[in-house]
C-alpha positions in Angstrom: 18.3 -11.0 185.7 14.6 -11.4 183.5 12.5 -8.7 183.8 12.1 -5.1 182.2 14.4 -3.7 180.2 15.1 -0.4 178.6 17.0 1.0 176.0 16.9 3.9 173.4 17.2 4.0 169.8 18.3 6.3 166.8 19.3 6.0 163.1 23.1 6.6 162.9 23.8 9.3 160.4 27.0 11.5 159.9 26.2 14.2 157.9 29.8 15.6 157.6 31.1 14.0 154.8 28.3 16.0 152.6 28.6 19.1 154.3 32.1 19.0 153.5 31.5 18.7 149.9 28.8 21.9 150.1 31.1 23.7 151.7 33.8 23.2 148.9 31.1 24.2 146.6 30.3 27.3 148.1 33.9 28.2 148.6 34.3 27.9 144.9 31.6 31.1 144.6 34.8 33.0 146.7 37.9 31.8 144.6 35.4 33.5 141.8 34.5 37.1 143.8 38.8 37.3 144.1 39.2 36.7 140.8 36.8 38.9 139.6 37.0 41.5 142.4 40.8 41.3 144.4 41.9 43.6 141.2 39.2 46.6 142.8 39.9 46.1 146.0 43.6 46.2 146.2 43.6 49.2 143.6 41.5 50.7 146.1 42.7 49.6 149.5 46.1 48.3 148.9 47.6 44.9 149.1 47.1 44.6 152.8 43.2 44.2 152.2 43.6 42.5 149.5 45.8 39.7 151.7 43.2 39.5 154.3 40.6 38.6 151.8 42.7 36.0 150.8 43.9 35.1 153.9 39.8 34.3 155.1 39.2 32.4 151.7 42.1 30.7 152.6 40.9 29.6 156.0 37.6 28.3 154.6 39.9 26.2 152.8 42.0 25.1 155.9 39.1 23.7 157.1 37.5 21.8 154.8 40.8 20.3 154.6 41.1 19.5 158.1 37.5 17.9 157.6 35.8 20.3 160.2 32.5 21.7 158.7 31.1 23.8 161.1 34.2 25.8 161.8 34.6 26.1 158.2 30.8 27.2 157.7 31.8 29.9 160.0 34.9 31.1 158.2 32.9 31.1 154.9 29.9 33.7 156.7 32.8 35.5 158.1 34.8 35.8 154.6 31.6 37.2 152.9 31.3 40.0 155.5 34.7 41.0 154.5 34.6 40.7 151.2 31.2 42.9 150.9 32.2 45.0 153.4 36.3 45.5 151.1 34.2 45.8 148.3 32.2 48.5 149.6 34.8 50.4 151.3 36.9 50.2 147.7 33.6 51.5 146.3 33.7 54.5 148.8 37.5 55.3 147.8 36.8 54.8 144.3 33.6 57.2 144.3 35.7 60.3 146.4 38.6 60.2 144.2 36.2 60.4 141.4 34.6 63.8 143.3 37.9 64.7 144.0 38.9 64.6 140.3 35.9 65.8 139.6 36.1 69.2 141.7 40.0 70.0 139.6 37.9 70.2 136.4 34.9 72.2 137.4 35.4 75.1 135.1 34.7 72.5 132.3 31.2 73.0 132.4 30.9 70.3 129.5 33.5 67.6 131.6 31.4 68.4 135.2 27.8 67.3 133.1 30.1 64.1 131.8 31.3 63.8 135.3 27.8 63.5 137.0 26.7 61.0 133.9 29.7 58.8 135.0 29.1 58.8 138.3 25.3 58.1 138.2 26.1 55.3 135.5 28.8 54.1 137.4 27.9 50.0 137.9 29.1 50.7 142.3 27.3 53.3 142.3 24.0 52.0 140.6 23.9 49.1 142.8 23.8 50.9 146.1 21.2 53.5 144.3 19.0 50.6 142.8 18.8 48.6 145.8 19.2 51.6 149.0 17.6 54.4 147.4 13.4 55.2 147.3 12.1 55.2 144.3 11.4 59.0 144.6 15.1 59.7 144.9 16.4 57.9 142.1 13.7 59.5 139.9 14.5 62.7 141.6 18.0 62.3 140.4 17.9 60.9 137.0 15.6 63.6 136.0 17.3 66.4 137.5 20.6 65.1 135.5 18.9 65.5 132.4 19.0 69.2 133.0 22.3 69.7 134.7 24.2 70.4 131.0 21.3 73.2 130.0 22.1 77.2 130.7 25.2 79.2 130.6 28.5 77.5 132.0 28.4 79.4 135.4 24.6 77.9 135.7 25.8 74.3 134.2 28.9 75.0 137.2 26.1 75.1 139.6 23.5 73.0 138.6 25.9 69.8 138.3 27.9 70.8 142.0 24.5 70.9 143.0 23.4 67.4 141.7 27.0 66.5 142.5 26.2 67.0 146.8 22.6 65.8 146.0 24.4 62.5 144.7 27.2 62.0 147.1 24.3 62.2 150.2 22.2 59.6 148.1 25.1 57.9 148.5 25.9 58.2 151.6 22.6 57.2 153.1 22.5 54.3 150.7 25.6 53.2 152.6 24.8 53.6 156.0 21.7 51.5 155.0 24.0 48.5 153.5 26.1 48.7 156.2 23.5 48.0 158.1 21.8 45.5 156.9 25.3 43.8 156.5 25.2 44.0 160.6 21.6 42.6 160.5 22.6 39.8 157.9 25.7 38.6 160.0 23.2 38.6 163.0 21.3 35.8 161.2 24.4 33.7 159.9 23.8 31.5 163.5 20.5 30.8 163.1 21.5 29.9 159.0 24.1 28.0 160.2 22.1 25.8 162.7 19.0 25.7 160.2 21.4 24.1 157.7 23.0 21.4 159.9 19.7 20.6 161.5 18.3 20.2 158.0 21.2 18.0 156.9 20.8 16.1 159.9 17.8 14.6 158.7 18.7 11.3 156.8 15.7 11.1 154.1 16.6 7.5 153.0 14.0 5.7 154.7 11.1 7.4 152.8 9.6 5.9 149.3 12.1 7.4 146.7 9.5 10.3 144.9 8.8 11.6 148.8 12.6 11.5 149.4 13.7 13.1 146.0 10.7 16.0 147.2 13.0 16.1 150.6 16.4 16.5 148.5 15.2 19.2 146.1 13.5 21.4 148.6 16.6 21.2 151.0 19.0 22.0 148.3 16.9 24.9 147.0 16.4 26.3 150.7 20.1 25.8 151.0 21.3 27.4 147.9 18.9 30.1 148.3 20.6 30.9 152.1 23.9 31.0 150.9 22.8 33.2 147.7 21.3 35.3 149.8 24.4 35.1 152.5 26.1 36.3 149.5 24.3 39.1 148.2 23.8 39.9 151.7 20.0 40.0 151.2 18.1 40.0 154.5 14.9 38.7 153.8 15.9 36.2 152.0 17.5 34.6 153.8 15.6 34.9 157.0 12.7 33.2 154.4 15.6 30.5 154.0 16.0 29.8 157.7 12.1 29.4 158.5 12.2 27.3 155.1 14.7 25.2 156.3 12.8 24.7 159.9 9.6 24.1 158.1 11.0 21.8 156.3 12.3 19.8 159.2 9.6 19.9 161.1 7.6 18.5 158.0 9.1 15.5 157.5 10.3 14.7 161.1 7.0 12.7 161.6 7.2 11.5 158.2 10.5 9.9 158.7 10.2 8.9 162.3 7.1 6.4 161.3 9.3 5.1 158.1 12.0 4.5 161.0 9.6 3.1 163.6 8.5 0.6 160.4 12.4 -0.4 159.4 13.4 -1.3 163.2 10.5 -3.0 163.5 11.7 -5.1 160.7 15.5 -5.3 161.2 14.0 -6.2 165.1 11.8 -8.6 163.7 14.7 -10.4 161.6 17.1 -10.1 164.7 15.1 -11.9 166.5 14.3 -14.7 163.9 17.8 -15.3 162.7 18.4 -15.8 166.9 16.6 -18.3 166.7 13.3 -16.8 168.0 9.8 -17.7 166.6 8.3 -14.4 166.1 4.8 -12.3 166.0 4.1 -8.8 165.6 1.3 -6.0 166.7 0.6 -2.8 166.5 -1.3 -1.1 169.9 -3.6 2.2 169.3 -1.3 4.2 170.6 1.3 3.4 167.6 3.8 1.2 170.1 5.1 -1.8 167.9 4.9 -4.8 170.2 7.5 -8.1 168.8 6.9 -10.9 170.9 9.0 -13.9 170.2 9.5 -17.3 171.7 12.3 -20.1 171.4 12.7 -23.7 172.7 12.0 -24.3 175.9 11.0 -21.8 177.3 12.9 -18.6 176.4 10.7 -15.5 175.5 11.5 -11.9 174.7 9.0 -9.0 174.2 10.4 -6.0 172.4 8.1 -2.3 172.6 9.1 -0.1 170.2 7.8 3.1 170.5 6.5 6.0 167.7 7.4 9.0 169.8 10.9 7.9 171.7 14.2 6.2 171.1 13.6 4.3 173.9 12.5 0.6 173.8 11.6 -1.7 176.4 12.7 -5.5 176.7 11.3 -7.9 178.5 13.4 -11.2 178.7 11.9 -14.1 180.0 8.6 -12.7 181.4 8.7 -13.2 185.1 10.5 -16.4 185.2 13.7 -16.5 186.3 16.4 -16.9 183.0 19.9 -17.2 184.3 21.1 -16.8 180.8 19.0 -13.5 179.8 22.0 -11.1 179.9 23.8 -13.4 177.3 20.5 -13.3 175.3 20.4 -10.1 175.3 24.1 -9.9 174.3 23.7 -12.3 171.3 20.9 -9.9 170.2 22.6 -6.9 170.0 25.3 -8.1 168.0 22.4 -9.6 165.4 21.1 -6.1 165.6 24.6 -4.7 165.0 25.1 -7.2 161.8 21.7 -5.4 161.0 22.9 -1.8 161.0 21.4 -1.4 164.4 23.5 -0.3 167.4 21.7 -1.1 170.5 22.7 0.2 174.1 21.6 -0.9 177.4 20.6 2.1 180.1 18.6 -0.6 182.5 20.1 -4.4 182.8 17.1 -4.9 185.6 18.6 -7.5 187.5 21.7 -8.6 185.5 25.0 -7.1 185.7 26.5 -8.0 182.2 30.3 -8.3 183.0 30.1 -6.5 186.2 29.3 -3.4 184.4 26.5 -1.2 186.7 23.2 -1.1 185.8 22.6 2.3 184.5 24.4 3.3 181.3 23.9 5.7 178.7 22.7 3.6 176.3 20.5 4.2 173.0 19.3 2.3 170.0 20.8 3.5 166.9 19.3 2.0 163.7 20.6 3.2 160.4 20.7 6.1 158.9 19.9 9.8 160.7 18.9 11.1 164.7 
């Protein structure tokens, strides 16, 4: 029952009490776009849309009730594709009744030049043209509209149906664009959402306090900036936020997996000690921390912990034989557990603690994140 031993361990983290709290904080930005918004869209599209928006803000909500953050990070993506894509379609409505009425006046040459200035200045309209139109068209058409109210009223009749068509294609192409790129943007909401959780998965509280408030303000930044840019539907921002959010993991993964290897090491160390072990610590080349402790007579343990695995290796007793070395053992995992540290056996070597096989799925869990 001495002999090798193996075992694997990880800081225990749960991030899902925090992402439960971002989540409610986001879906506040939603209660806001319905109260500032629902009026448009159902004036626009009728109740019925207006309910569905509701109904997804409402499911967001559902969820963060029933304490389930990734199915609510979903709803809330899903939410803001409906709500943009509501708000657009209202837009659309708004902007062909607005031709429509538009077309009932045209004999008024001086209501058609009023009618185009309306349109163009129109704050719907100007956000499609500002963000989906070239810079050559919208100069195109603001300077051509300066002209539209000059000439006789059969030419001002003209010149503003013209601009009018000139307009409603601008328009139309600026839509197909957002459209689009709201397709694109929902393609990336996965990769956002597995960015975030990965990124939140990291548990920074083992690193000196000014390199973990560096880790806190750069993850909230790069999640903020995702979900601004979720909302505003703006593509390269947030693919920028999901390689942000990788970078930033990958970053301070070896950072934090040395500040782990050096806080096992310790709660090891003091395991072993308040078990009544004498103990001594090295460090080989290759970064494995090697705890080798003795006790009266003639117990011994030697603990490898190392820098690139969960894994650790025990051996109990050396090669002599320890009839007691599963109880050991035993005694020091719960030390370890008074410690914060949840230790799990995958090889017993020759002992068979309680009858249980040898082979488990076992890992070390010490703390704070995986």
């Amino acid at each position: 029952m001495s002999g090798p031993k193996r075992g694997t361990w990880r800081f225990v983290y749960d991030p899902t009490p925090q992402r439960l709290a971002d989540l409610g904080q986001f879906a506040m930005r939603q209660d806001t776009w319905l109260e500032r918004n629902g009026s448009f869209v159902g004036r626009y599209l009728g109740s019925e849309a207006l309910a569905r928006a509701r109904v997804a803000r409402d499911l967001v909500h559902q969820y963060i009730t029933l304490g389930d953050p990734d199915a609510g990070f979903d709803a809330y993506g899903q939410a803001w594709a409906l709500f943009n894509q509501l708000y657009r379609d209202a837009a659309e409505v708004q902007r062909r009744r607005r031709i429509g009425e538009q077309t009932r006046v045209q004999r008024a040459a001086e209501g058609l030049v009023q009618e185009c200035r309306e349109l163009w200045q129109a704050p719907e309209n100007q956000a499609l043209v500002q963000r989906w139109v070239d810079v050559p068209g919208r100069y195109q058409l603001a300077e051509t509209l300066t002209s539209v109210g000059s000439g006789t009223a059969r030419e001002v009749q003209e010149k503003t149906r013209a601009w009018q068509n000139r307009f409603a294609q601008a328009l139309r192409l600026a839509g197909q664009r957002a459209a689009e790129n709201a397709r694109a943007v929902k393609t990336c909401v996965p990769a956002l959402r597995s960015a975030t959780q990965a990124m939140e998965e990291v548990n920074a509280d083992v690193l000196s306090r000014p390199e973990r408030r560096r880790f806190e303000d750069a993850k909230a930044r790069l999640r903020d900036e995702g979900e601004d840019a979720l909302t505003r539907e703006d593509l390269q921002v947030l693919r920028n936020a999901v390689a942000g959010m990788k970078a930033l993991v990958a970053e301070y993964e070896p950072k934090i997996r040395a500040a782990q290897l050096k806080k096992a090491t310790e709660v090891w160390r003091s395991a072993l000690a308040n078990c009544g072990y004498g103990v001594t610590l090295r460090t080989e080349p290759d970064g494995t921390m090697v705890i080798e402790a003795t006790s009266f007579p003639m117990k011994a343990v030697n603990v490898r912990v190392r820098p690139d695995s969960e894994e650790v290796n025990l051996e109990v007793n050396g090669a002599r034989d320890h009839a007691a070395c599963v109880k050991d053992v035993q005694s020091l995992q719960a030390e370890l557990g008074r410690q914060g540290v949840a230790l799990k056996m995958t090889d017993w070597g020759g002992g068979k603690p309680g009858g249980v096989m040898q082979q488990q799925d076992a890992r070390i869990l010490v703390g704070g994140a995986k």
